[in-house]
N, CA, C and O of each residue as an XYZ file, in Angstrom:
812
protein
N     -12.965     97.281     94.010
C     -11.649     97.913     93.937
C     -10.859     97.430     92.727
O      -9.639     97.540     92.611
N     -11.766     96.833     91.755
C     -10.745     96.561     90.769
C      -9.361     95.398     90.610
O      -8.628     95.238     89.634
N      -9.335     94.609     92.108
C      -8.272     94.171     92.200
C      -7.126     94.931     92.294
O      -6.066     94.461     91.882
N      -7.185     96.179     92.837
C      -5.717     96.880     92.954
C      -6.069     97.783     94.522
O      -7.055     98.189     95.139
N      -4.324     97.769     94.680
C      -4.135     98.407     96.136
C      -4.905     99.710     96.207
O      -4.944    100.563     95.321
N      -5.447     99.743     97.258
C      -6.053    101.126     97.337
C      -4.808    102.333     97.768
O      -5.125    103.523     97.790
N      -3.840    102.033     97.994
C      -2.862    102.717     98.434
C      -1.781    102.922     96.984
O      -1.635    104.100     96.658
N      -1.252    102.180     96.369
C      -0.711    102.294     95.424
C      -1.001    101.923     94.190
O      -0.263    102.109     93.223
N      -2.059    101.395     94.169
C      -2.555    101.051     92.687
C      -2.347     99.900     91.803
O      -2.920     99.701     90.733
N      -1.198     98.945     92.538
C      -0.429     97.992     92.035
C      -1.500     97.015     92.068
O      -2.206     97.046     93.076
N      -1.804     96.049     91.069
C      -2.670     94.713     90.808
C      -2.447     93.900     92.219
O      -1.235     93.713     92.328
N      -3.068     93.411     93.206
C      -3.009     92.593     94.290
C      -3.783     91.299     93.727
O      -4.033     90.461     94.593
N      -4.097     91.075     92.753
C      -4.522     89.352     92.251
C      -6.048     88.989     92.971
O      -6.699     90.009     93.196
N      -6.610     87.915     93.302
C      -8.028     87.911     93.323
C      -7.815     86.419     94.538
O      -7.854     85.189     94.500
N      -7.521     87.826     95.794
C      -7.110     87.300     97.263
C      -7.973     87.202     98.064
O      -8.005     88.312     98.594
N      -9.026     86.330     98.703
C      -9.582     86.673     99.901
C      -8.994     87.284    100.850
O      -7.764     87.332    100.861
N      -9.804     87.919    101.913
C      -9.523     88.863    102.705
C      -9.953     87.879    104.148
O     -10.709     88.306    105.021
N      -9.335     86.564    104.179
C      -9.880     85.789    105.158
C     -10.126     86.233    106.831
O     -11.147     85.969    107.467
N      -9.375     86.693    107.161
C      -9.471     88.067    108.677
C     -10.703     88.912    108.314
O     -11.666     88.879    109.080
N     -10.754     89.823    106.977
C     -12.217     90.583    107.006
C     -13.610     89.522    106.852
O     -14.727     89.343    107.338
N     -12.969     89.148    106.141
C     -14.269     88.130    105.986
C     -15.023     87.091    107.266
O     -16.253     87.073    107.233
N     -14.460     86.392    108.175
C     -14.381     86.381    109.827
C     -15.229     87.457    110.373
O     -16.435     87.357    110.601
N     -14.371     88.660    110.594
C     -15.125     89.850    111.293
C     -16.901     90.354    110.675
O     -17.921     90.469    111.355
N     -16.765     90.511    109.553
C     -18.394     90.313    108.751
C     -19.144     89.563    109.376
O     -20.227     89.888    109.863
N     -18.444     88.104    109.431
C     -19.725     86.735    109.729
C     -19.808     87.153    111.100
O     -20.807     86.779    111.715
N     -18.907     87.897    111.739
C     -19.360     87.626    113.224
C     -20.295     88.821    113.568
O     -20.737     88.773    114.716
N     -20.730     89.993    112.737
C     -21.646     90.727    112.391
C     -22.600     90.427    112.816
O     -22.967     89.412    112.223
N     -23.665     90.873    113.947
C     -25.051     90.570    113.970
C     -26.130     91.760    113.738
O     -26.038     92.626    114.608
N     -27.002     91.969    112.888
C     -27.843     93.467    112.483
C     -29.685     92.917    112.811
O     -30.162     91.800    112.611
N     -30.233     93.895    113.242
C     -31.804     93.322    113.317
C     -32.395     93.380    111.487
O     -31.698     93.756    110.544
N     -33.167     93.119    111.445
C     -33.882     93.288    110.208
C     -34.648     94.849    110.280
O     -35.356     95.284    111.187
N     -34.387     95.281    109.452
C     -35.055     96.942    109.217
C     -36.450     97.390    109.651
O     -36.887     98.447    110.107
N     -37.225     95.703    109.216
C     -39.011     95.844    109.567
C     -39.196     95.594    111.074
O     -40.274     95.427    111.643
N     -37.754     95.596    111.725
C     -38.357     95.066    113.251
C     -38.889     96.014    113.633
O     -39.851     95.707    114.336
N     -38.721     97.309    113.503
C     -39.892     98.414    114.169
C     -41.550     98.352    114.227
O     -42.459     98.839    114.899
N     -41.362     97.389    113.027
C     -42.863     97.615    112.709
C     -43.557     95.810    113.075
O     -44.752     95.541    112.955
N     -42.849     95.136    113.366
C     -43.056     93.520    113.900
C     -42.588     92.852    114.086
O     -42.960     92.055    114.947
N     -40.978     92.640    113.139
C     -40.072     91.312    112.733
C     -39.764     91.266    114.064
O     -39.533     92.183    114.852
N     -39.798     89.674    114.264
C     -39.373     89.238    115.714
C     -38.023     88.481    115.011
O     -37.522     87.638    115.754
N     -37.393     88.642    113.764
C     -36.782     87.435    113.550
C     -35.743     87.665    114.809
O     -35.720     86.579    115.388
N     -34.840     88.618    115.520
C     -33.795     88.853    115.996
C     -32.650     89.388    115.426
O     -32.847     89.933    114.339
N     -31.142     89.393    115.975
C     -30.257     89.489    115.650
C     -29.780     88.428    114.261
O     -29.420     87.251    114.291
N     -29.930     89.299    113.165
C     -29.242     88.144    112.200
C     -28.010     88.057    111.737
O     -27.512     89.181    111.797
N     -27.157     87.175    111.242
C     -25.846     87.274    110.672
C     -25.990     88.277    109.471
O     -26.880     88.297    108.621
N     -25.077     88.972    109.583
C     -24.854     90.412    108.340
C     -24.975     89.493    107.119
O     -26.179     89.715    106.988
N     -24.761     88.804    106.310
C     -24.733     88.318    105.272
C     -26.223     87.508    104.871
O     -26.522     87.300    103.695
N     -26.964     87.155    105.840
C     -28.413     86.797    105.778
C     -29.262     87.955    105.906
O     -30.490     87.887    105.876
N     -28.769     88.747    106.012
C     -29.662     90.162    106.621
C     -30.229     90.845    105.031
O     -31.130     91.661    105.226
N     -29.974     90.715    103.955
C     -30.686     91.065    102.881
C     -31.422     89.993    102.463
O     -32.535     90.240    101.997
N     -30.971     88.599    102.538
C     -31.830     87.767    102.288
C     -32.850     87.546    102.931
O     -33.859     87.160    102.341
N     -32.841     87.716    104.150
C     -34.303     87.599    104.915
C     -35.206     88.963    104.758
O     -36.433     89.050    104.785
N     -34.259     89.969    104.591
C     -35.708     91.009    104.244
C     -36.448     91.042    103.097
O     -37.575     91.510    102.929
N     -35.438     90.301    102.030
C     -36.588     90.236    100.744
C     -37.531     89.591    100.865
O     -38.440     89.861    100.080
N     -37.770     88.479    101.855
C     -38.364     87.825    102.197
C     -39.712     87.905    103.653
O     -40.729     87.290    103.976
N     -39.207     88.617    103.961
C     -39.717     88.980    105.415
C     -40.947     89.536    105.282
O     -41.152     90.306    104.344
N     -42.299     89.122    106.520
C     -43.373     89.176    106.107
C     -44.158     90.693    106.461
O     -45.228     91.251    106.219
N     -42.665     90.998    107.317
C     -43.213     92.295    107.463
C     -42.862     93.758    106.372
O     -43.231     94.909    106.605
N     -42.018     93.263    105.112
C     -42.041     93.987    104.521
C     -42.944     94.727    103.453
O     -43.665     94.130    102.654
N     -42.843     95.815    103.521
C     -43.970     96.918    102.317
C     -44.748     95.581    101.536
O     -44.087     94.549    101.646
N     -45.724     95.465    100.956
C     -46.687     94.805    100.043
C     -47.194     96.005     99.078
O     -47.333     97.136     99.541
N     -47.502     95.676     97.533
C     -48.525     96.754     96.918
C     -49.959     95.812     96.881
O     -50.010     94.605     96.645
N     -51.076     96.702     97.178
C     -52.365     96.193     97.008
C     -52.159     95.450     95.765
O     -51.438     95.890     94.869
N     -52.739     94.402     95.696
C     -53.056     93.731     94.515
C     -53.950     94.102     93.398
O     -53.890     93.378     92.404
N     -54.853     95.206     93.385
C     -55.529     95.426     93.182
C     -55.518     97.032     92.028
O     -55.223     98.135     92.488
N     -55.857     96.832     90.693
C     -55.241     97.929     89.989
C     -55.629     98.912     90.280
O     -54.936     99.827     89.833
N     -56.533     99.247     90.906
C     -56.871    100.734     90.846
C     -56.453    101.468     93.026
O     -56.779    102.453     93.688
N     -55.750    100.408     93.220
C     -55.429    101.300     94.516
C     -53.795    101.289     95.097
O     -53.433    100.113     95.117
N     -52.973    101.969     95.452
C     -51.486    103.020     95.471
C     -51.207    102.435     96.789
O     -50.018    102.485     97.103
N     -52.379    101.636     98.044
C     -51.757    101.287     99.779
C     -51.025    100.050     98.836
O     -51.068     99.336     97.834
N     -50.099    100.585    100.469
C     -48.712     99.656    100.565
C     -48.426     99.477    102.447
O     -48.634    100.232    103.396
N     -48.081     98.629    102.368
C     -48.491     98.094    103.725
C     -48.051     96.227    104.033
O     -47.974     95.235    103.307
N     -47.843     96.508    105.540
C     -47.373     95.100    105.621
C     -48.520     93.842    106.199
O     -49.610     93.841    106.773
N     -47.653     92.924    105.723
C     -48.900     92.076    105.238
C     -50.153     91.469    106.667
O     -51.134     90.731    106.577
N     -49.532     92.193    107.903
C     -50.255     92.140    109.171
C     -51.679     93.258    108.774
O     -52.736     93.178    109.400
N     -51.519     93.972    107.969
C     -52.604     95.318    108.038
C     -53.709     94.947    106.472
O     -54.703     95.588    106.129
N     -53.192     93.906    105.879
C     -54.160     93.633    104.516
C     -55.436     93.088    104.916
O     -56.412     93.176    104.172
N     -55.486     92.535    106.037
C     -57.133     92.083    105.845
C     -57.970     93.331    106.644
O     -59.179     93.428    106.437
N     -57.395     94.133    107.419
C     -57.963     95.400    107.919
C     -58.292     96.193    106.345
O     -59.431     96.503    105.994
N     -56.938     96.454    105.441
C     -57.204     97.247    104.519
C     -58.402     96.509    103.602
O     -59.373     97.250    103.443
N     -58.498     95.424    103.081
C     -59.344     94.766    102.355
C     -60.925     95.041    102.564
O     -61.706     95.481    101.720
N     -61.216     94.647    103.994
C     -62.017     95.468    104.571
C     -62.698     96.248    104.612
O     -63.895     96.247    104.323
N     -61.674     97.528    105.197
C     -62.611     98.637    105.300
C     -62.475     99.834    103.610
O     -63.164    100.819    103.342
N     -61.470     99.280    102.894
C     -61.622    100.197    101.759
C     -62.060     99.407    100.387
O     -62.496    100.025     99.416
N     -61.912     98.055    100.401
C     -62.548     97.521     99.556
C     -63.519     96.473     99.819
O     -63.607     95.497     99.074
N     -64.330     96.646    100.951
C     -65.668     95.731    101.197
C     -65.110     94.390    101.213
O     -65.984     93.545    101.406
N     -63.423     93.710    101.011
C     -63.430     92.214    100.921
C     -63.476     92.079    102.304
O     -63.143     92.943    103.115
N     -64.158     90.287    102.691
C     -63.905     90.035    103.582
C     -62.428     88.844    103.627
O     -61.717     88.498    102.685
N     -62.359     88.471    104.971
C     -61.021     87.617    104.746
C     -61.694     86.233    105.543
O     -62.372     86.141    106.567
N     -61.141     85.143    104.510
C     -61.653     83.416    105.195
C     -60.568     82.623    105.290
O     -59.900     82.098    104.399
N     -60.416     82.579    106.973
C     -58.994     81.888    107.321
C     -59.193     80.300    106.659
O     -60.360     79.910    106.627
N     -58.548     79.726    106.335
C     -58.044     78.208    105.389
C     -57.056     77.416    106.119
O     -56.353     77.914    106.998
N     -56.983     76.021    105.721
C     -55.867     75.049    106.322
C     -55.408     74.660    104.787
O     -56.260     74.343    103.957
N     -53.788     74.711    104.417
C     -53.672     74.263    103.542
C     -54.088     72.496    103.591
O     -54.468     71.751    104.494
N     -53.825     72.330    102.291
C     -53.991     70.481    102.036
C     -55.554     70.160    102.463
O     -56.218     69.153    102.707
N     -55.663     70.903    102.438
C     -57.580     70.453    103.010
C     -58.499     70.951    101.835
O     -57.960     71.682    101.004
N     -59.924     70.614    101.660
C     -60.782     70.897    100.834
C     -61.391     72.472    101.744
O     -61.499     72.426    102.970
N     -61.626     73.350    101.219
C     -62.805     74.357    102.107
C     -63.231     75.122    100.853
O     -62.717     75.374     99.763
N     -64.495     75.409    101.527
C     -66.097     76.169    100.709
C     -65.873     77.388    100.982
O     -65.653     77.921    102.070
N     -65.954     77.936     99.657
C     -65.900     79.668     99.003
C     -67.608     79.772     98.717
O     -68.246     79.130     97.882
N     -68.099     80.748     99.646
C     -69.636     81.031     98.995
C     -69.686     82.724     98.420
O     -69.968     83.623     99.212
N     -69.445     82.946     97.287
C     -69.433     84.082     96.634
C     -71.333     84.725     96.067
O     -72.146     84.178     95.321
N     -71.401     85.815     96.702
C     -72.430     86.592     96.045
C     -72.304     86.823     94.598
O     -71.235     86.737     93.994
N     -73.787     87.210     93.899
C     -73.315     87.650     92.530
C     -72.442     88.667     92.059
O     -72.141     88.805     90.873
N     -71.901     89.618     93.305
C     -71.798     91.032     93.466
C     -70.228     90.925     93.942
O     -69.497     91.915     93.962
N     -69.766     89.527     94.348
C     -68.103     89.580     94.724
C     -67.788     89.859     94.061
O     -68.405     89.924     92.998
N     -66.506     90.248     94.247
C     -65.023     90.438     92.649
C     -63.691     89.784     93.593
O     -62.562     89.666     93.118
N     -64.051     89.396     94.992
C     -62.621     89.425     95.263
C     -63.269     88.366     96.972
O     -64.343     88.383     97.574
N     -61.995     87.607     97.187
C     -62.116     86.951     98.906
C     -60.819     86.931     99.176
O     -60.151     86.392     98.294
N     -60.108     87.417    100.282
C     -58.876     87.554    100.999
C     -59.346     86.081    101.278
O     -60.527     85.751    101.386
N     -58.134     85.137    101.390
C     -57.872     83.830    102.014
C     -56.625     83.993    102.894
O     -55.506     84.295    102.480
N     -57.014     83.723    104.309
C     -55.645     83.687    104.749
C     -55.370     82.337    105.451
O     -56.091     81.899    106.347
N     -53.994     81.557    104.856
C     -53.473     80.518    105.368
C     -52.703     80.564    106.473
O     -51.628     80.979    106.041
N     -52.605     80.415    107.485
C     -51.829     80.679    108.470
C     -50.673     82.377    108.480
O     -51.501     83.225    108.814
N     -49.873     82.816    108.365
C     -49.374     84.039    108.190
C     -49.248     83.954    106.332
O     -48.618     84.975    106.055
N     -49.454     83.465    105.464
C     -49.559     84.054    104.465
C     -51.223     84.240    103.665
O     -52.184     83.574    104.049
N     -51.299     85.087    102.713
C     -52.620     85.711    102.210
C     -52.378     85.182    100.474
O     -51.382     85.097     99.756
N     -53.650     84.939    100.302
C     -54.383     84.442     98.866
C     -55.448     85.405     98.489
O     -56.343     85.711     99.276
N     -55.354     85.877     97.305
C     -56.380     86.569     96.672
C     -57.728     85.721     95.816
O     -57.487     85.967     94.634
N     -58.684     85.073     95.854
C     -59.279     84.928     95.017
C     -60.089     85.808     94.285
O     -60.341     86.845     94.898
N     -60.727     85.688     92.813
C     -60.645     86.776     91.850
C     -61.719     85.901     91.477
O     -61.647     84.683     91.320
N     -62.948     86.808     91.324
C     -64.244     86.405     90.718
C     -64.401     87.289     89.709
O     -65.089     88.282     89.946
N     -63.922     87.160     88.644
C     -64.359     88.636     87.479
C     -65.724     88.327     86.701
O     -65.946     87.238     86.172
N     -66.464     89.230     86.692
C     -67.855     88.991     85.629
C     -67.667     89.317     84.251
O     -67.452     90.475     83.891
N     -67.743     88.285     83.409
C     -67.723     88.077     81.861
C     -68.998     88.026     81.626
O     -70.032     87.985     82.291
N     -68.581     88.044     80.108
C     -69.968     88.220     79.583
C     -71.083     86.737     79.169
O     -72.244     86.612     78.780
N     -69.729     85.622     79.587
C     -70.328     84.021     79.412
C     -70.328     83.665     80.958
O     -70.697     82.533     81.272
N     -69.983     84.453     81.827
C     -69.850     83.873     83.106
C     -69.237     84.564     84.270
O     -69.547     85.728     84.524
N     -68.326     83.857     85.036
C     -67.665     84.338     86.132
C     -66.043     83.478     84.993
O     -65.928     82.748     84.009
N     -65.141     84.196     85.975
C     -63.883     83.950     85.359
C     -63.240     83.631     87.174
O     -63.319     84.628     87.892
N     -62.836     82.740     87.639
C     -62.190     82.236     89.156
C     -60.442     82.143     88.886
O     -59.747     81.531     88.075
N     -60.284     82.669     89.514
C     -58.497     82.054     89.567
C     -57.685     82.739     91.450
O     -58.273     83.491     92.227
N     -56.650     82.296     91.596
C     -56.235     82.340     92.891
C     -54.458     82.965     92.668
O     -53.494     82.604     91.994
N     -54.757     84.150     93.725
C     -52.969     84.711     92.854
C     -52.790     85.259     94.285
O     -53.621     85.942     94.884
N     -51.258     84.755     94.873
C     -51.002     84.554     95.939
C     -50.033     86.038     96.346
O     -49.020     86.429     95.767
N     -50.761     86.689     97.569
C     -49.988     88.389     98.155
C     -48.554     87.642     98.736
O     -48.737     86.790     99.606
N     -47.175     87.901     98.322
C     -46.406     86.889     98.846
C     -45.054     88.681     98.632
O     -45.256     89.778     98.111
N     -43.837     88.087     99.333
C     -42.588     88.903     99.159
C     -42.669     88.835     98.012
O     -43.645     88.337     97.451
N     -41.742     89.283     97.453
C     -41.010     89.644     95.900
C     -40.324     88.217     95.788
O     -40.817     87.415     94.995
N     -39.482     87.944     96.358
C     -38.845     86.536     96.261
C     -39.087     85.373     97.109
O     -38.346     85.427     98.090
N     -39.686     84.551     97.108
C     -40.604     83.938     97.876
C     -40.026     82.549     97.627
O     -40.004     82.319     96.418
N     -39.473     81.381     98.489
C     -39.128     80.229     97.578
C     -39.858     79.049     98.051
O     -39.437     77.990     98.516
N     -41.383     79.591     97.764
C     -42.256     78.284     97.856
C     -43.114     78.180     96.769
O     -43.521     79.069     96.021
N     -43.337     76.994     96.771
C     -44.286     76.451     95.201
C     -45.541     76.540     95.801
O     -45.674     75.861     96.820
N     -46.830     77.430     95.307
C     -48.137     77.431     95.865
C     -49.193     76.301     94.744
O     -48.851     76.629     93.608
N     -50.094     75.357     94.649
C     -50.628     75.149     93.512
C     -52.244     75.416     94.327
O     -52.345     75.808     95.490
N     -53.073     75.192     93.682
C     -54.578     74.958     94.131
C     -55.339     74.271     93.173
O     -55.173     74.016     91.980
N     -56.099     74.067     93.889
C     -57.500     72.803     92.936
C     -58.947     74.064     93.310
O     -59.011     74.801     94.294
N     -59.735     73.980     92.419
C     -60.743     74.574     92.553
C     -62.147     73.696     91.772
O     -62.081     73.274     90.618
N     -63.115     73.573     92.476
C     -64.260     72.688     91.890
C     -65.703     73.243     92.071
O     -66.157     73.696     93.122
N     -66.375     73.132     90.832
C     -68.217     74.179     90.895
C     -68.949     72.699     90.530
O     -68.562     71.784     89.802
N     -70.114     72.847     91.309
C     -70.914     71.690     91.005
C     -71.889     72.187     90.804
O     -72.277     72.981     91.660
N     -72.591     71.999     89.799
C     -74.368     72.064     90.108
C     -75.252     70.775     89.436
O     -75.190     70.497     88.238
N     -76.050     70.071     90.378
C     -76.925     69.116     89.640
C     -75.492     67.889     89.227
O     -74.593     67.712     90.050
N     -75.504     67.326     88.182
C     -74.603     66.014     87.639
C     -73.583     67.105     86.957
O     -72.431     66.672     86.914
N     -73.704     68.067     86.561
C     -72.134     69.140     86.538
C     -71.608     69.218     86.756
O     -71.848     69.646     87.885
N     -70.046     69.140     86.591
C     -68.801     69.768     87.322
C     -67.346     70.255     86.669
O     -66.710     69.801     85.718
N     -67.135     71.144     87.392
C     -65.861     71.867     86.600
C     -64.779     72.380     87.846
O     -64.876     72.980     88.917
N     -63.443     71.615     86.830
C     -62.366     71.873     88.039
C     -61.404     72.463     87.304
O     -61.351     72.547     86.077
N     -60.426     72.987     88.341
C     -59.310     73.420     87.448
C     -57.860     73.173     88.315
O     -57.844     74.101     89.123
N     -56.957     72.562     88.463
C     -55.516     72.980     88.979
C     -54.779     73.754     88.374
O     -54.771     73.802     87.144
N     -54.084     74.443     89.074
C     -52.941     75.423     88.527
C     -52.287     76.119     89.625
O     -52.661     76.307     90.783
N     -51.303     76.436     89.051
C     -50.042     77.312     89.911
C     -50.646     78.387     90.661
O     -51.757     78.635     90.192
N     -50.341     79.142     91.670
C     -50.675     80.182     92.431
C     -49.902     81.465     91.356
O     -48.803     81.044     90.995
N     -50.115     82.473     90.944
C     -49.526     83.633     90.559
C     -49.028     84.321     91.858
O     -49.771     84.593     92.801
N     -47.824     84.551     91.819
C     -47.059     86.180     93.010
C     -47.973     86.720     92.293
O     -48.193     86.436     91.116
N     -48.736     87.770     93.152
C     -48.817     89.083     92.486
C     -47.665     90.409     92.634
O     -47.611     91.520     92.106
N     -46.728     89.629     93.703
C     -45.940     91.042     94.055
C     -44.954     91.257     93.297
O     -44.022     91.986     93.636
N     -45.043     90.454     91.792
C     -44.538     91.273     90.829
C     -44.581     91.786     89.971
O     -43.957     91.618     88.924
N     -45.788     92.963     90.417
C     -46.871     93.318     89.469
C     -48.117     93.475     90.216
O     -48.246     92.923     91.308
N     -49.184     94.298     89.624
C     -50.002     94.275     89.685
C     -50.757     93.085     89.280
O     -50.065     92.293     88.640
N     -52.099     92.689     89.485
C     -53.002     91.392     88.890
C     -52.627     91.533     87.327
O     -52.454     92.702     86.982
N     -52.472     90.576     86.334
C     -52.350     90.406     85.065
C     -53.205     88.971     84.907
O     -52.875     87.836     85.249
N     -54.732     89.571     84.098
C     -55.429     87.998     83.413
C     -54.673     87.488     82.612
O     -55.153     86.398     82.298
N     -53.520     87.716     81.974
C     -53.233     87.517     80.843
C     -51.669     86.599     81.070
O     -50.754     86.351     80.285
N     -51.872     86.292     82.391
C     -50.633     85.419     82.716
C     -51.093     84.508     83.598
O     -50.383     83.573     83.970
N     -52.438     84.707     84.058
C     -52.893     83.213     85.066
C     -53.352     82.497     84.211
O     -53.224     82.917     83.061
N     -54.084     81.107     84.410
C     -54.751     79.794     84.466
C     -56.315     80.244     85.044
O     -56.284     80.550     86.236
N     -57.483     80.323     84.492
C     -58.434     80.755     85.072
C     -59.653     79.277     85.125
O     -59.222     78.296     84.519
N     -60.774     79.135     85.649
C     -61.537     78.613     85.634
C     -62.801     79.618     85.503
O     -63.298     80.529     86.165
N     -63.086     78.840     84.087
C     -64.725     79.840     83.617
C     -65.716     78.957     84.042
O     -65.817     77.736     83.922
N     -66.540     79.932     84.642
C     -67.702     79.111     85.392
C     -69.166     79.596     84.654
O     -69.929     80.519     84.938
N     -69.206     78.748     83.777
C     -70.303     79.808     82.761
C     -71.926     80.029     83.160
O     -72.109     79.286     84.124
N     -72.698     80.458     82.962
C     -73.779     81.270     83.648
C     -75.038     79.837     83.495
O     -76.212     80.195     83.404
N     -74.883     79.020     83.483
C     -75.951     77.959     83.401
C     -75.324     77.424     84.861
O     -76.211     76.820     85.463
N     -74.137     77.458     85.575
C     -73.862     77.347     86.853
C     -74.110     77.894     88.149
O     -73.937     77.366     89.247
N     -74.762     79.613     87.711
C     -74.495     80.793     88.826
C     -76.601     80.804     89.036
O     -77.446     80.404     88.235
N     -76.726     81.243     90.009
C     -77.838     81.035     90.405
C     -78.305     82.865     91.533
O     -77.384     83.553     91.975
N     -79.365     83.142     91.688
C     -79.664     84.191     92.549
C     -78.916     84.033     93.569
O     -78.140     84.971     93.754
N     -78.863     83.208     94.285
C     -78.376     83.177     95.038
C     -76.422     83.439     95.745
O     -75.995     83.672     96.876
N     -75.723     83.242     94.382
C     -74.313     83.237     94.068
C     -73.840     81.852     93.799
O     -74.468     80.969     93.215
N     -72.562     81.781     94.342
C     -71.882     80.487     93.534
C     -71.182     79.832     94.851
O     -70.830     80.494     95.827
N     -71.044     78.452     94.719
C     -69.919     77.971     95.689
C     -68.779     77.277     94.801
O     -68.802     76.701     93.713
N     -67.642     77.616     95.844
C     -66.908     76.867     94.819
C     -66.114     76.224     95.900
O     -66.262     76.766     96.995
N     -65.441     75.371     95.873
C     -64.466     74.248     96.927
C     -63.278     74.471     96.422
O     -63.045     74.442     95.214
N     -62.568     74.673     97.171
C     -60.953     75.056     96.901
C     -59.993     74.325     97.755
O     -60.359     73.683     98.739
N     -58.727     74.427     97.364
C     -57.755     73.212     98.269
C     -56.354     74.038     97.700
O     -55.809     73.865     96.610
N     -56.078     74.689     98.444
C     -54.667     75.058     98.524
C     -53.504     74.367     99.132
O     -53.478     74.102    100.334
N     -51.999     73.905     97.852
C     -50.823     73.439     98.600
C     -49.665     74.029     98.881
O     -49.363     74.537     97.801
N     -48.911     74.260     99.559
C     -47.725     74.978     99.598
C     -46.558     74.069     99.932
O     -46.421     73.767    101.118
N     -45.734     73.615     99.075
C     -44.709     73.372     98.942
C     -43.028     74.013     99.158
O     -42.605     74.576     98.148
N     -42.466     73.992     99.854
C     -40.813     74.009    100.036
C     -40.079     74.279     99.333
O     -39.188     74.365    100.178
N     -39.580     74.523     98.424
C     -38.392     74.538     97.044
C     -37.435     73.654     97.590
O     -36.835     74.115     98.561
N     -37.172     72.687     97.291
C     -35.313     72.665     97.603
C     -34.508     72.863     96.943
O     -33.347     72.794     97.348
């Protein structure tokens, strides 16, 4: 409103509205996705955009460039599945666990308790290319990192690095941290690799 009366137009100065402002907080609204899961409840009107940017039941885009589903993040390991052959391998963060990839993967759904990890096996022409880019809200305020390790024989190759959102954006190589796993490592059989995902808090 400009700072002026809506009735006469005259400058009213830069007044809280302490009575409206009261009636707001005492506002309670569900979250929009409760139709489709959110148990959060009745929230205070003023948290009610902040939790849906956040909320796990909101829209997701496939991670994946060449496919348009959008969907909440309860229906991604069904979709992974049945339209792109991934399978999904439930994980404990802070722990070590074994990735056994065929020569023929490109992709493993990881799911950590209610949130999902993409790992990304791309075939180069020196190797496999590994990195980990996390299906998360748009605004998300946790720090993801991971460790990833290939052994073969007295060999070994590790890598730490940050988790990528993908949900802002489609996958981009050209903004992760990758681990090249070059072809004197990969065998008929496929590859293992040991992974250790952390998730951290923001404060």
């Amino acid at each position: 409103m400009n700072n002026k009366c809506p009735s006469c137009t005259e400058p009213v100065g830069k007044i809280r509205n302490l009575g409206l402002e009261k009636i707001l907080e005492s506002l309670r609204i569900r979250c929009k996705f409760s139709s489709i899961g959110c148990t959060e409840g009745m929230l205070p009107y003023r948290f009610q955009k902040i939790h849906e940017r956040k909320c796990r039941f909101a829209p997701r885009e496939c991670p994946l460039s060449d496919c348009a589903y959008m969907g909440s993040l309860d229906t991604f390991s069904s979709h992974f599945e049945l339209l792109h052959s991934v399978k999904t391998l439930p994980f404990c963060f802070d722990t070590w666990f074994t990735v056994r990839l065929s020569m023929t993967d490109n992709h493993l759904l990881l799911q950590g308790g209610n949130d999902y990890y993409l790992l990304q096996a791309h075939e180069e022409r020196f190797g496999k290319l590994l990195y980990v880019s996390f299906v998360s809200p748009p605004e998300s305020d946790e720090v993801h990192t991971y460790q990833m390790e290939v052994k073969t024989g007295k060999k070994h190759l590790t890598l730490t690095s940050s988790v990528q959102n993908v949900q802002q954006g489609k996958l981009n190589l050209n903004l992760v941290d990758f681990l090249l796993v070059p072809r004197c490592f990969l065998s008929d059989e496929g590859l293992q690799v040991e992974v250790s995902i952390k998730r951290v808090l923001e404060v």
